[in-house]
PAZAPA-4460 file (N, C-alpha, C; in steps of 0.05 Angstrom, whole numbers, plus 32768, in hexadecimal, padded with zeros to 4 digits):
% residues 141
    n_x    n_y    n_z   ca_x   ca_y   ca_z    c_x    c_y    c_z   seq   type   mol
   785A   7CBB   9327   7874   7CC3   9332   7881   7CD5   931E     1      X     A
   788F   7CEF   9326   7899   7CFC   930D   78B2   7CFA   931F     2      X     A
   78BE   7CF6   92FC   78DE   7CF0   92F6   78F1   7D07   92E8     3      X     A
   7903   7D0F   92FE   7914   7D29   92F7   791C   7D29   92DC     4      X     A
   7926   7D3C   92D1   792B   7D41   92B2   794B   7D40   92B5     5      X     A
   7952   7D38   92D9   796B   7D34   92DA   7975   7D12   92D9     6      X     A
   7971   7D07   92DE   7967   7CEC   92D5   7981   7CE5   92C3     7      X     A
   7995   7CD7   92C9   79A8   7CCC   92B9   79A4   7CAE   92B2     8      X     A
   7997   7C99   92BC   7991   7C81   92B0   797E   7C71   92C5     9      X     A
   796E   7C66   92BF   795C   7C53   92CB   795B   7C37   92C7    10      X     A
   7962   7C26   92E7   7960   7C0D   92E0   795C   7BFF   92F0    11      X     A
   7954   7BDE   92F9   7948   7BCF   930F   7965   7BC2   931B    12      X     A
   7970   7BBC   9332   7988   7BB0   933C   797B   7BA7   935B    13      X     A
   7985   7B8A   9358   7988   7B86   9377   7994   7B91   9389    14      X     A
   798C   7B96   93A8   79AB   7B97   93B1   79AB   7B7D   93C4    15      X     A
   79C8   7B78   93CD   79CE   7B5B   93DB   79E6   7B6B   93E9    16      X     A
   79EF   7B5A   93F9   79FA   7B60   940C   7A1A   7B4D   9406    17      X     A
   7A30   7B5A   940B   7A48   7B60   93FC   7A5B   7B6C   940F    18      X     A
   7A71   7B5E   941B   7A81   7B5E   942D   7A7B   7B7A   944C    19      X     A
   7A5B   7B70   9457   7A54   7B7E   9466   7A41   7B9D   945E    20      X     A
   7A44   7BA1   9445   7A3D   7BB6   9434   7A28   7BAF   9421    21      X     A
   7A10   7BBA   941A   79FC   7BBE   9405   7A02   7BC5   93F0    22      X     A
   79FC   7BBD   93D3   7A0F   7BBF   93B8   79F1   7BB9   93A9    23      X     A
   79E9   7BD1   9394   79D7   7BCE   937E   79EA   7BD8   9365    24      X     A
   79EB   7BBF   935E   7A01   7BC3   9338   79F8   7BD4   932B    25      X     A
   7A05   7BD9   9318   79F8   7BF2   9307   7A01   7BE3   92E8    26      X     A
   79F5   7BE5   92D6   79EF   7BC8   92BF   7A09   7BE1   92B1    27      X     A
   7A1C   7BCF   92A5   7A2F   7BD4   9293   7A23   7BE7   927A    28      X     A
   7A0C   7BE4   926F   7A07   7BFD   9262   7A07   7C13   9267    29      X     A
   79FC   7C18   927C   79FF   7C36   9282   7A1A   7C40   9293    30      X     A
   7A2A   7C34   928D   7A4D   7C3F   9282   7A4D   7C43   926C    31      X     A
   7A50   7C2D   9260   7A53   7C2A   9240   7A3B   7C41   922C    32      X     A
   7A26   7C48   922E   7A16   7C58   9224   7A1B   7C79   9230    33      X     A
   7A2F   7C7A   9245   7A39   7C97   924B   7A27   7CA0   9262    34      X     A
   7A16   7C94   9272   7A00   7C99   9286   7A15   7CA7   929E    35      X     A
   7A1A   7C94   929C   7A2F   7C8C   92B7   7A4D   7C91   92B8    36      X     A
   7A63   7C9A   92C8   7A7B   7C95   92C3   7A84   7C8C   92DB    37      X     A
   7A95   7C74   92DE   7AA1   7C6F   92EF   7AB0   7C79   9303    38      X     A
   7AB0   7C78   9321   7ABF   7C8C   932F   7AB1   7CA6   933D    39      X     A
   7A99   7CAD   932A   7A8B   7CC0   9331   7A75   7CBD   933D    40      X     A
   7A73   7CCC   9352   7A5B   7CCE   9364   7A3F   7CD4   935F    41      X     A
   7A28   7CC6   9364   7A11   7CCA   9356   79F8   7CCE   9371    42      X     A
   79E0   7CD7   936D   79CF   7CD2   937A   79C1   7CC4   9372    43      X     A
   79B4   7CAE   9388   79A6   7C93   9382   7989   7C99   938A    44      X     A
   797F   7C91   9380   7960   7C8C   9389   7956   7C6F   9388    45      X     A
   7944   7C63   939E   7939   7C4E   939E   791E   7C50   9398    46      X     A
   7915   7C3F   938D   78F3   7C46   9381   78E5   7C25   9395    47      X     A
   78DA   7C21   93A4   78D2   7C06   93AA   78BC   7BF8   9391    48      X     A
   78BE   7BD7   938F   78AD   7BCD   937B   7893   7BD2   938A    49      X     A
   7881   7BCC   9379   7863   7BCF   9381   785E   7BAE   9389    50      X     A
   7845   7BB4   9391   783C   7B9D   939D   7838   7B85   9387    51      X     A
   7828   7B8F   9375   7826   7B80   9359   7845   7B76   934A    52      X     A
   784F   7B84   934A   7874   7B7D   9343   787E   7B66   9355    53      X     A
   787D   7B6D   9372   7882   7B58   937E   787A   7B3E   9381    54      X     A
   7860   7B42   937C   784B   7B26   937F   7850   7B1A   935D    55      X     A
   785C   7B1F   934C   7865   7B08   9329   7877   7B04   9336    56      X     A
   7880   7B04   931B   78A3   7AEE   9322   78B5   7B03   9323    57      X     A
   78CE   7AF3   9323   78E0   7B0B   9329   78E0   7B21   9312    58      X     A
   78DA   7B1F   92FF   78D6   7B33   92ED   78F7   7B37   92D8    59      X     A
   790E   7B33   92E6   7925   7B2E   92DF   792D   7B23   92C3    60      X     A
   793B   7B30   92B4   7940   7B2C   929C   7962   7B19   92A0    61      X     A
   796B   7B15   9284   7980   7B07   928A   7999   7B1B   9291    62      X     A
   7998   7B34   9286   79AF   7B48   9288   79A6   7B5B   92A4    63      X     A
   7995   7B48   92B5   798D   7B52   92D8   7982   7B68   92DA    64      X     A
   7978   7B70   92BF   7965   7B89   92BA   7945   7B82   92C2    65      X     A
   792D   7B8C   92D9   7919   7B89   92DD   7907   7B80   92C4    66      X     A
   78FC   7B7C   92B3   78EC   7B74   92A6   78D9   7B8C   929E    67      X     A
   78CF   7B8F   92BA   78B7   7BA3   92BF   78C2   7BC2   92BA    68      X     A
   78E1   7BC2   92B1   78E8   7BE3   92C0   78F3   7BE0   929D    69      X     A
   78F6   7BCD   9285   78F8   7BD3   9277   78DE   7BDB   925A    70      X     A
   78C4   7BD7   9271   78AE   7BD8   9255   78AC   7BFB   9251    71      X     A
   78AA   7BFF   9239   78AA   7C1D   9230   7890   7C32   923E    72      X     A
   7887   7C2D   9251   786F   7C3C   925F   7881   7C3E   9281    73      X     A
   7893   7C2E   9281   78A2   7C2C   92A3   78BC   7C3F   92A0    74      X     A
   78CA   7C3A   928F   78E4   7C46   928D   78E3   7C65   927A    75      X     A
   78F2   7C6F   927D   78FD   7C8D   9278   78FC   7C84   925B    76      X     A
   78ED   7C99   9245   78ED   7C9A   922C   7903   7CA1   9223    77      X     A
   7906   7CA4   9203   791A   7CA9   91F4   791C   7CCA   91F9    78      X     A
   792E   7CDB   91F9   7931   7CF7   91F5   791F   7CFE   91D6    79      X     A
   7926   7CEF   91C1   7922   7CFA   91B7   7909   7CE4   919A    80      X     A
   7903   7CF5   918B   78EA   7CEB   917B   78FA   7CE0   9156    81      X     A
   78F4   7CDB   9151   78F0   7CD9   912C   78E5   7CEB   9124    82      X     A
   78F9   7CF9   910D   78F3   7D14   9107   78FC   7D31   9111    83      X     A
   78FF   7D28   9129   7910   7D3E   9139   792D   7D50   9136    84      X     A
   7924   7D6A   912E   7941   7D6F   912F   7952   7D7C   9143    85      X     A
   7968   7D70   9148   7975   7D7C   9156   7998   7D84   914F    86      X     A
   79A5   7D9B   9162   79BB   7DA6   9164   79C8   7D92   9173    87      X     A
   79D8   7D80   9172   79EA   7D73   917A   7A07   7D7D   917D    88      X     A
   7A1A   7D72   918B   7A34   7D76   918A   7A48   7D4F   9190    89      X     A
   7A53   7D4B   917B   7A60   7D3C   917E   7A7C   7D2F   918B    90      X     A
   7A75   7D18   91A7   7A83   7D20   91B9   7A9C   7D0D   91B3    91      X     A
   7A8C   7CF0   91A4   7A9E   7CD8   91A9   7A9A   7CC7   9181    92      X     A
   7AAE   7CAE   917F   7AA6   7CA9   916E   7AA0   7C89   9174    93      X     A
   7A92   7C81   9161   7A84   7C59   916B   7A94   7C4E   9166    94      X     A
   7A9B   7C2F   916B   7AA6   7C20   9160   7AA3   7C18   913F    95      X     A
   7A8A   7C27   9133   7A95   7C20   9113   7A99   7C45   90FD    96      X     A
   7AA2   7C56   911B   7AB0   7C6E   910E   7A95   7C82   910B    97      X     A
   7A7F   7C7F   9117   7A6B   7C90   9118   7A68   7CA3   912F    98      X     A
   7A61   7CBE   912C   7A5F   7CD6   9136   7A50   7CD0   915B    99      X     A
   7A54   7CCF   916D   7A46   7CD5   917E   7A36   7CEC   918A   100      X     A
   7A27   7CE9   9197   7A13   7D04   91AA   7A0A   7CFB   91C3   101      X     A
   7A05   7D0C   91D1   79FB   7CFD   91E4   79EC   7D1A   91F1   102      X     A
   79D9   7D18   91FD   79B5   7D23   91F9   79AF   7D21   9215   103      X     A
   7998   7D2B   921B   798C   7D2A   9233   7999   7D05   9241   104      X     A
   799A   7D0C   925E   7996   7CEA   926F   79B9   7CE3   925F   105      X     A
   79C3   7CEE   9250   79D3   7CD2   9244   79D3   7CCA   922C   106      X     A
   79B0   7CCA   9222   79B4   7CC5   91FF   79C5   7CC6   91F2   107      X     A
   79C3   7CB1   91E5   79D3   7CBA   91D5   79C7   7CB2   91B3   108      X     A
   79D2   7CC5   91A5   79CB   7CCB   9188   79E0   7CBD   9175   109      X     A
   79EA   7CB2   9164   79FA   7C9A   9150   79F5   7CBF   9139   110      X     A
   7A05   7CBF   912F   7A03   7CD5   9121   7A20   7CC8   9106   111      X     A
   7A13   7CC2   90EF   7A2E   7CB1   90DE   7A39   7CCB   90CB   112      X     A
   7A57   7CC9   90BD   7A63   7CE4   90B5   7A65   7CFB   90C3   113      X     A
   7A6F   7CF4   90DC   7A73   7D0A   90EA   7A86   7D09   90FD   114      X     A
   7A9A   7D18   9106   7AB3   7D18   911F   7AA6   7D2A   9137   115      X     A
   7ABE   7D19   9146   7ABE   7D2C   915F   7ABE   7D47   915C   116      X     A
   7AB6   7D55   9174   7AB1   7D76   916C   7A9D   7D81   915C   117      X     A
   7A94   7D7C   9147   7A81   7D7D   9138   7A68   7D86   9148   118      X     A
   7A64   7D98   9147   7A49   7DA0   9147   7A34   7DA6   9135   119      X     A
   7A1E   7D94   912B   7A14   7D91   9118   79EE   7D8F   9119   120      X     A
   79E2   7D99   9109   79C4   7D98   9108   79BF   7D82   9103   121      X     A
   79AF   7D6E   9114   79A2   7D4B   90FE   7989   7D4E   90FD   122      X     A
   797D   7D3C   90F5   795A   7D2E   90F9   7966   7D11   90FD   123      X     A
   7952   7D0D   9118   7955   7CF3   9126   7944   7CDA   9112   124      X     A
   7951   7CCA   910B   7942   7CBD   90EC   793F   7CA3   90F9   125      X     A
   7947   7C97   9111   793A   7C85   9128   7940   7C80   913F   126      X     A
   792E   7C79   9150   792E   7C78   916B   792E   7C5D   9175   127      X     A
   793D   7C56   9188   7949   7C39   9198   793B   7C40   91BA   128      X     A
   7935   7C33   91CA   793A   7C3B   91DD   7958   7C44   91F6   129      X     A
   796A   7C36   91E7   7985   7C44   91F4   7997   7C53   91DB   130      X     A
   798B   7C5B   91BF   7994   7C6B   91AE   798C   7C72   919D   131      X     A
   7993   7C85   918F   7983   7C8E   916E   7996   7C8F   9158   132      X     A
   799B   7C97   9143   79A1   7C9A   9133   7994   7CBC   9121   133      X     A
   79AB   7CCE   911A   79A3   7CE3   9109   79B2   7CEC   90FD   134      X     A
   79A5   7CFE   90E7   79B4   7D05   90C8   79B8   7D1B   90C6   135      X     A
   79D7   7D24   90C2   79DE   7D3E   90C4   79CA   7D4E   90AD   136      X     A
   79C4   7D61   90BE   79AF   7D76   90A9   79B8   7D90   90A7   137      X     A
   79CF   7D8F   90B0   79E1   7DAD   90B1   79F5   7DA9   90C1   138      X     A
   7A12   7DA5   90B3   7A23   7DAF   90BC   7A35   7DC7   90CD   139      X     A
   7A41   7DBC   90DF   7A50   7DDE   90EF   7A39   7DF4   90EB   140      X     A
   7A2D   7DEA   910C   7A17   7DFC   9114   7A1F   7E0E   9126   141      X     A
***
C-alpha cells in the first residue's frame, strides 16, 4: 500500500455508534503533538484489518491504540534519521522551555536553547517514534 507524503498522523480507532451517528476518536496525542487541530476539517481514510488481524485478539492497547498499527514496519516512520541535518524554524516552546519544530506529518523536533522564531541549522542527535531531539549547529539561518 503506498502512503501519501501528505499523511498527517496514523492510527487504529473503533467506530461505535453515538446518538444515531458513527464516531472514530482520534487519540489525544495527535492534538497535543500538533498533527491535528481542533475544529478543522480533515480527510479520513479507512484502511480495513486483514484477515490475520482479525482472527488474534483484539490487538488493542490500553491507550485504544491497535497494537498491530503501532509495530515499527506498520506505521509511518520517523521524518527524520540520527545524524541528520536539518534547517528548522522554531514554532512553539515545551513545557520545560525548549525550542520546538515541527517537520514533515507533524514531527516534531525538541530543539533545547532556542526561542520562538528562530530559525536555526541542527543535527538530529535522537530519534523517538513521536519525536527527536537536535543541536543547534548554526544559528540564524
Amino acid at each position: 500500500m503506498e502512503i501519501s507524503e501528505k499523511l498527517l498522523c496514523l492510527f487504529s480507532a473503533d467506530v461505535r455508534e453515538e446518538d444515531g451517528e458513527y464516531v472514530a476518536e482520534v487519540p489525544r496525542r495527535e492534538i497535543e503533538t500538533g498533527s491535528l487541530e481542533p475544529g478543522e476539517t480533515y480527510r479520513v481514510a479507512l484502511i480495513s484489518r486483514s484477515e490475520s488481524e482479525a482472527a488474534g485478539s483484539s490487538g488493542t492497547a490500553d491507550d485504544g491504540v491497535d497494537a498491530s498499527a503501532s509495530r515499527a514496519d506498520d506505521g509511518p516512520q520517523p521524518p527524520v534519521e540520527p545524524g541528520e541535518m536539518r534547517y528548522v524554524e522554531i514554532e512553539d516552546l515545551g513545557k520545560q522551555g525548549d525550542g520546538i519544530a515541527r517537520v514533515e506529518r507533524g514531527y516534531v523536533i525538541i530543539v533545547p536553547d532556542t526561542e520562538v522564531g528562530e530559525r536555526v541549522k541542527i543535527e538530529v542527535t535522537e530519534v523517538k517514534s513521536n519525536f527527536a531531539v537536535g543541536e543547534v549547529v548554526e544559528e540564524s539561518v
